[in-house]
N, CA, C and O of each residue as an XYZ file, in Angstrom:
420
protein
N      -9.650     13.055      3.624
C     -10.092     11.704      3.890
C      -9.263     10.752      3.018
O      -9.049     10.998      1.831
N      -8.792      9.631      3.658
C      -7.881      8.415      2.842
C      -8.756      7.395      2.650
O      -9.822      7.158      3.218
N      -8.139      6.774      1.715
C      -9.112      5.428      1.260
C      -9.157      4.530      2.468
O      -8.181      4.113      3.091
N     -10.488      4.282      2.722
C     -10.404      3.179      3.978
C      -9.831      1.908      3.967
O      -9.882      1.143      3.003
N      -9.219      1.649      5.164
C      -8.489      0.420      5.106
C      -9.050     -0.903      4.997
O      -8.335     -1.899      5.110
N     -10.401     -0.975      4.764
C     -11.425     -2.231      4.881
C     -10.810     -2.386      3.440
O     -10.028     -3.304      3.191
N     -11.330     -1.111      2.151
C     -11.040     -1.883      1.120
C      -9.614     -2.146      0.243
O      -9.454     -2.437     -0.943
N      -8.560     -1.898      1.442
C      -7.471     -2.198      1.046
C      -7.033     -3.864      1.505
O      -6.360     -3.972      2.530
N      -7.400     -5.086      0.781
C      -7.842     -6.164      1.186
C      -6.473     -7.092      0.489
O      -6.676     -8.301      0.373
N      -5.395     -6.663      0.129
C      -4.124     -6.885     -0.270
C      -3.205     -6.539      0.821
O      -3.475     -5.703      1.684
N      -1.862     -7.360      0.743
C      -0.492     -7.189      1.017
C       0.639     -7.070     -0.142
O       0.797     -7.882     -1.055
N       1.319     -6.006      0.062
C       2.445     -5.870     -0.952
C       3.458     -5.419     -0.627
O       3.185     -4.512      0.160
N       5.130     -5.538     -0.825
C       6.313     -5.541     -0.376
C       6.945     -4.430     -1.462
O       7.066     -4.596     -2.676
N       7.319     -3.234     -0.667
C       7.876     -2.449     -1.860
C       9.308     -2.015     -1.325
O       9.579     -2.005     -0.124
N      10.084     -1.702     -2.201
C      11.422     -1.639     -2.389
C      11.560     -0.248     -2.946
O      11.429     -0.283     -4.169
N      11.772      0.942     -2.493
C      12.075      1.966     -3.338
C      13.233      2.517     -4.053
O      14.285      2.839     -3.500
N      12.965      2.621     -5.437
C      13.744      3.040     -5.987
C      14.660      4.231     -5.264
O      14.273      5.234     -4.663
N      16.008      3.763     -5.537
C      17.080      4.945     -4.922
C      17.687      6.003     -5.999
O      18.017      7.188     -6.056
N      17.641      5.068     -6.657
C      18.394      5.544     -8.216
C      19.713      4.833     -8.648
O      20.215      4.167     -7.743
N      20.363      4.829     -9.799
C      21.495      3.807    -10.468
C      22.772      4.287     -9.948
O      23.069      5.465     -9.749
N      23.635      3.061     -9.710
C      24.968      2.953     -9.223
C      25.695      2.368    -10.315
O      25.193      1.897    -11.336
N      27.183      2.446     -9.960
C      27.802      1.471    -10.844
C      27.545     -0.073    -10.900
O      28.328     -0.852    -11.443
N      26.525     -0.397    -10.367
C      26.707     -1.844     -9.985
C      24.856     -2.460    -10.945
O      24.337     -3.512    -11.318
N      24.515     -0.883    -10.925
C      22.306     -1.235    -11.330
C      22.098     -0.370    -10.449
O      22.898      0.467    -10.033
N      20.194     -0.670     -9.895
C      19.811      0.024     -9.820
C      19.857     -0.381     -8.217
O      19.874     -1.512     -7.731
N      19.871      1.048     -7.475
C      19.623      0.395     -5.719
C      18.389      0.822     -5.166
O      17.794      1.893     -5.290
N      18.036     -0.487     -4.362
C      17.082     -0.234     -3.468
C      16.823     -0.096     -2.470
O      17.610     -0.797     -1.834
N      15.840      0.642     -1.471
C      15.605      1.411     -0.228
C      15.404      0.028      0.772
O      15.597     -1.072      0.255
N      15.132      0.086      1.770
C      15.069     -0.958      2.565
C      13.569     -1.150      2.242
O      12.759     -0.228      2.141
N      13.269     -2.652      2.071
C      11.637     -2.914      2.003
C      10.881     -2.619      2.694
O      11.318     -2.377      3.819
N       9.288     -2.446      2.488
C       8.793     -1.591      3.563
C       7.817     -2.970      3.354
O       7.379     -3.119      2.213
N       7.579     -3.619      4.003
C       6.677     -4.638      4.523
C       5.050     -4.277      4.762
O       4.453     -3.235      5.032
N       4.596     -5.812      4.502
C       2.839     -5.749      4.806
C       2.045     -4.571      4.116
O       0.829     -4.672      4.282
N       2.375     -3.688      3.523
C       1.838     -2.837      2.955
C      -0.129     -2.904      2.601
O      -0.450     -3.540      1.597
N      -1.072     -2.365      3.296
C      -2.315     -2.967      2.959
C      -2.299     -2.209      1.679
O      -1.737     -1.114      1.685
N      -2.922     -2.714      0.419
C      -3.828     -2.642     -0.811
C      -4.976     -2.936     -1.314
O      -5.865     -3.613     -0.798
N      -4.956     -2.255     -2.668
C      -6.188     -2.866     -3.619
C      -5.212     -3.228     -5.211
O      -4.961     -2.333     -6.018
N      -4.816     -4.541     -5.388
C      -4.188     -4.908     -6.858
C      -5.082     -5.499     -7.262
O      -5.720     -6.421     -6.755
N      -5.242     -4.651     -8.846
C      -5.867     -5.284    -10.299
C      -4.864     -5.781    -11.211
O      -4.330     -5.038    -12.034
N      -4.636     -6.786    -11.119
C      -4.076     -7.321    -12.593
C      -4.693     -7.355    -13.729
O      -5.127     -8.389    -14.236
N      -4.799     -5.989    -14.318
C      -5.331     -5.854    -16.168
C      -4.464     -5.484    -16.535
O      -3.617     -4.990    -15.792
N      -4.283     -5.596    -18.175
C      -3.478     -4.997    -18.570
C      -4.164     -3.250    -19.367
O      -5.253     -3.048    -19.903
N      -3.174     -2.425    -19.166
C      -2.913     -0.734    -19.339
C      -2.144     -0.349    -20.126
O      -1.012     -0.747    -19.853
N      -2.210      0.473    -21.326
C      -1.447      1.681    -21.446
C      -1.315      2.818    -20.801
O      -2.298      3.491    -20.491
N      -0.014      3.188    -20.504
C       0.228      4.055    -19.612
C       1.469      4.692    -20.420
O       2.052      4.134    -21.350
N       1.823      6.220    -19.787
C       2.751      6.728    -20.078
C       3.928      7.077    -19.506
O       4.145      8.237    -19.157
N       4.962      5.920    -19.330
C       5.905      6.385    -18.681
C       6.478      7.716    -18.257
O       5.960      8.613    -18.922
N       7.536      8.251    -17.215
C       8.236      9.128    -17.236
C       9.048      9.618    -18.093
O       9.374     10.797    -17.958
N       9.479      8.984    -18.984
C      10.257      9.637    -20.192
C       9.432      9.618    -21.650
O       9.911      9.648    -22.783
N       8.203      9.564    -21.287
C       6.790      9.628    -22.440
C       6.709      8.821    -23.296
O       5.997      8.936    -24.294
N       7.538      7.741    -22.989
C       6.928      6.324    -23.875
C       5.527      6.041    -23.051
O       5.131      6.222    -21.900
N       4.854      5.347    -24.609
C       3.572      4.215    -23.856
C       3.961      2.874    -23.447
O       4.375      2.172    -24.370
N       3.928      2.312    -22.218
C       3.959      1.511    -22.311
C       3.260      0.540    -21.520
O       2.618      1.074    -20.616
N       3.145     -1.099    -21.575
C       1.513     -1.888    -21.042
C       2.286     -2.095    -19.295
O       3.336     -2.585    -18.880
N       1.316     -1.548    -18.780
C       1.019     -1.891    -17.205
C       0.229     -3.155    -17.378
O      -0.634     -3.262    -18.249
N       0.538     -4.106    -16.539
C      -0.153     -5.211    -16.101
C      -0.446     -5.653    -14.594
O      -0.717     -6.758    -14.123
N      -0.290     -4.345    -13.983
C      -1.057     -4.364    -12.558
C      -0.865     -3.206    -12.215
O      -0.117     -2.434    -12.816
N      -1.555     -2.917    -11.140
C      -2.699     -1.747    -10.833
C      -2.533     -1.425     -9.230
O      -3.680     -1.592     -8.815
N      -1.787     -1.083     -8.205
C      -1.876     -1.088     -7.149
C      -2.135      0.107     -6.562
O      -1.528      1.149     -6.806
N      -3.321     -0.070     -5.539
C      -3.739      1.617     -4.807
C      -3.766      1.215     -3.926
O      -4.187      0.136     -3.509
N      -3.132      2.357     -3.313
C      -2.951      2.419     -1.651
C      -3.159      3.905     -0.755
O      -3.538      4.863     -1.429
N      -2.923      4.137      0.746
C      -3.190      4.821      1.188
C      -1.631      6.025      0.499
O      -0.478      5.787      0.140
N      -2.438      7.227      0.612
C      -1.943      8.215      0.043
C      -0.214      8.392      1.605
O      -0.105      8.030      2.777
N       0.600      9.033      0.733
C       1.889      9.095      1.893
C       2.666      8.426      1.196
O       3.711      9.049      1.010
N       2.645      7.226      0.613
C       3.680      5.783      0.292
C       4.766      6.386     -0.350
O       4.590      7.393     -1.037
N       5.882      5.875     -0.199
C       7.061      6.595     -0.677
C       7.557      5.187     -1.793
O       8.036      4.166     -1.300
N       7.392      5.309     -3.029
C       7.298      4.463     -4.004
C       7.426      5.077     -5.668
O       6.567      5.272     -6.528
N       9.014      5.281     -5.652
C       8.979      6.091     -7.059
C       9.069      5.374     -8.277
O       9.280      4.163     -8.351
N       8.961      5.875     -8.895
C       8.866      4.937    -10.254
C      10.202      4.118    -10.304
O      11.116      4.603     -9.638
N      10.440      3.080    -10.910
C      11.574      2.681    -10.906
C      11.256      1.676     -9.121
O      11.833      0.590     -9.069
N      10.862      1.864     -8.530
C      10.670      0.788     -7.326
C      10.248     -0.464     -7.887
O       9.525     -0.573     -8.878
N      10.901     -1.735     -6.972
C      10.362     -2.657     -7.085
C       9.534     -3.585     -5.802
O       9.974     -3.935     -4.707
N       8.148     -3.818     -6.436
C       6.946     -4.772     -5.594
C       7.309     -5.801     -6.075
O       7.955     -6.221     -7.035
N       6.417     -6.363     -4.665
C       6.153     -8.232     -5.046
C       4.760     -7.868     -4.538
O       4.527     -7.240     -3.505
N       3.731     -8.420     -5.537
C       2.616     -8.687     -5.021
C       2.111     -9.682     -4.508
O       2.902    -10.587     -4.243
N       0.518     -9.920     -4.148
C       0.249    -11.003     -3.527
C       0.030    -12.294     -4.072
O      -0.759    -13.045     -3.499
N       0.479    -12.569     -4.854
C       0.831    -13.851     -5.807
C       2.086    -14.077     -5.738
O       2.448    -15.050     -6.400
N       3.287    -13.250     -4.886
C       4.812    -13.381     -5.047
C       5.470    -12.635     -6.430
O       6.650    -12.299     -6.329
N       4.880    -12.398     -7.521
C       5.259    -11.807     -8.808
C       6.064    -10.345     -8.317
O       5.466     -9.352     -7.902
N       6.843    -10.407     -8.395
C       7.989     -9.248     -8.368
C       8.046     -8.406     -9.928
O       8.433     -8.959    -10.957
N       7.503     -6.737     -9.845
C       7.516     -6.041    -10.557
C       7.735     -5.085    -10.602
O       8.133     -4.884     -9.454
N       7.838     -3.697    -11.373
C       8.515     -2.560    -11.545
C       7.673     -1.876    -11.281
O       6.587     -2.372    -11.581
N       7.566     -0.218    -10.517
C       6.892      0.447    -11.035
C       6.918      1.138    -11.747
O       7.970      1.776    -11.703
N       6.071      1.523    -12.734
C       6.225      2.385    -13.549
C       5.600      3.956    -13.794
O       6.197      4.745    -14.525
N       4.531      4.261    -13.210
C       3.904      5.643    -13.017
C       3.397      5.523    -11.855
O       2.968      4.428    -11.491
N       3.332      6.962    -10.798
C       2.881      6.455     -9.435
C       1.837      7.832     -9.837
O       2.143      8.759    -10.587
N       0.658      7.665     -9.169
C      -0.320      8.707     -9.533
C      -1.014      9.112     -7.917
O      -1.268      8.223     -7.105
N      -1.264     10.619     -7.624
C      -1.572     10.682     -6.484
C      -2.929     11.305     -6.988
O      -3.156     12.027     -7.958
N      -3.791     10.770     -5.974
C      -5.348     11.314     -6.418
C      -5.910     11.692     -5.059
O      -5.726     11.031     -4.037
N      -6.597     12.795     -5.138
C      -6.770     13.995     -4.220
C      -8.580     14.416     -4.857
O      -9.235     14.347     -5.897
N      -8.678     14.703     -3.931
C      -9.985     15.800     -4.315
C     -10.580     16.585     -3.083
O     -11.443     16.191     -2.298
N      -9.767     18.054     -3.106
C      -9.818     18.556     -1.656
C     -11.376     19.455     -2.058
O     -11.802     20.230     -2.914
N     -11.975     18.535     -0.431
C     -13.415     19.642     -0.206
C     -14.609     18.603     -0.858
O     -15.801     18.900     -0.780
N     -14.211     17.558     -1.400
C     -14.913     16.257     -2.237
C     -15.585     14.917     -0.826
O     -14.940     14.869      0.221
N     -16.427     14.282     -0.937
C     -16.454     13.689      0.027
C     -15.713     12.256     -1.198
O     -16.375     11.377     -1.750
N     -14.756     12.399     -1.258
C     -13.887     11.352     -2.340
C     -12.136     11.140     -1.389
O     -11.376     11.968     -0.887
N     -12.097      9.918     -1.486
C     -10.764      9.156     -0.335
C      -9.908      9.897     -1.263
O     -10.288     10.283     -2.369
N      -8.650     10.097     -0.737
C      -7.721     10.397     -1.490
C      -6.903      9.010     -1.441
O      -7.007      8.332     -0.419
N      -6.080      8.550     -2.519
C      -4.855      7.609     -2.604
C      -3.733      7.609     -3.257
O      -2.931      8.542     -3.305
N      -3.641      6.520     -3.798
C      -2.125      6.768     -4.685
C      -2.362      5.125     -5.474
O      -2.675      4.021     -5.028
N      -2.014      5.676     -6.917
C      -2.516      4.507     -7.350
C      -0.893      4.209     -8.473
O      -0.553      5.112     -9.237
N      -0.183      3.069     -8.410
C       0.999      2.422     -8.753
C       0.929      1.455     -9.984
O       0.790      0.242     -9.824
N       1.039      2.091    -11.327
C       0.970      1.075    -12.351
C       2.006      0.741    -12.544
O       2.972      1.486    -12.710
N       2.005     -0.642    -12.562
C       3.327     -1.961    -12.425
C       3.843     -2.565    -13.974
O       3.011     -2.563    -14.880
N       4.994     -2.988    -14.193
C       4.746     -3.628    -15.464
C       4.236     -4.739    -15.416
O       3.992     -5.352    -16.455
């Protein structure tokens, strides 16, 4: 079961990380309208290379999204940000949605 789309009551524009060129970093073609749920709090979180560092938004979405760390969103305020840990949450045999939840800097 996926998180229902009622309470995904956001739009967000993501850009996936490709990985670094000589030029920076490249990105995937945007994937548009994206439905969500964004919290703007601020988080400690633990990056991929095991620094802590503060997330200041929070985006969950339906489980599938192809959004690696290093991608860049614009949320629904227009604020263009990084991601920084992408977390997939599951609970097989649970009557619990599964998603994917995207802490941003």
């Amino acid at each position: 079961m996926s998180v229902p789309d009622f309470l995904l009551r956001h739009r967000v524009r993501i850009e996936p990380y490709l990985g670094e060129s000589a030029y920076g970093p490249r990105y995937g073609d945007p994937i548009e309208d994206i439905p969500a749920l964004v919290a703007e709090a601020v988080r400690m979180v633990r990056a991929p290379d095991g620094r802590e560092v503060t997330s200041t938004a929070q985006v969950i979405t339906a489980p599938g999204l192809t959004c690696p760390p290093g991608s860049r969103l614009t949320l629904p305020g227009g604020r263009v940000t990084t991601a920084l840990t992408v977390a997939h949450h599951t609970a097989p045999g649970l009557p619990v949605p599964a998603c994917m939840e995207v802490s941003c800097e």
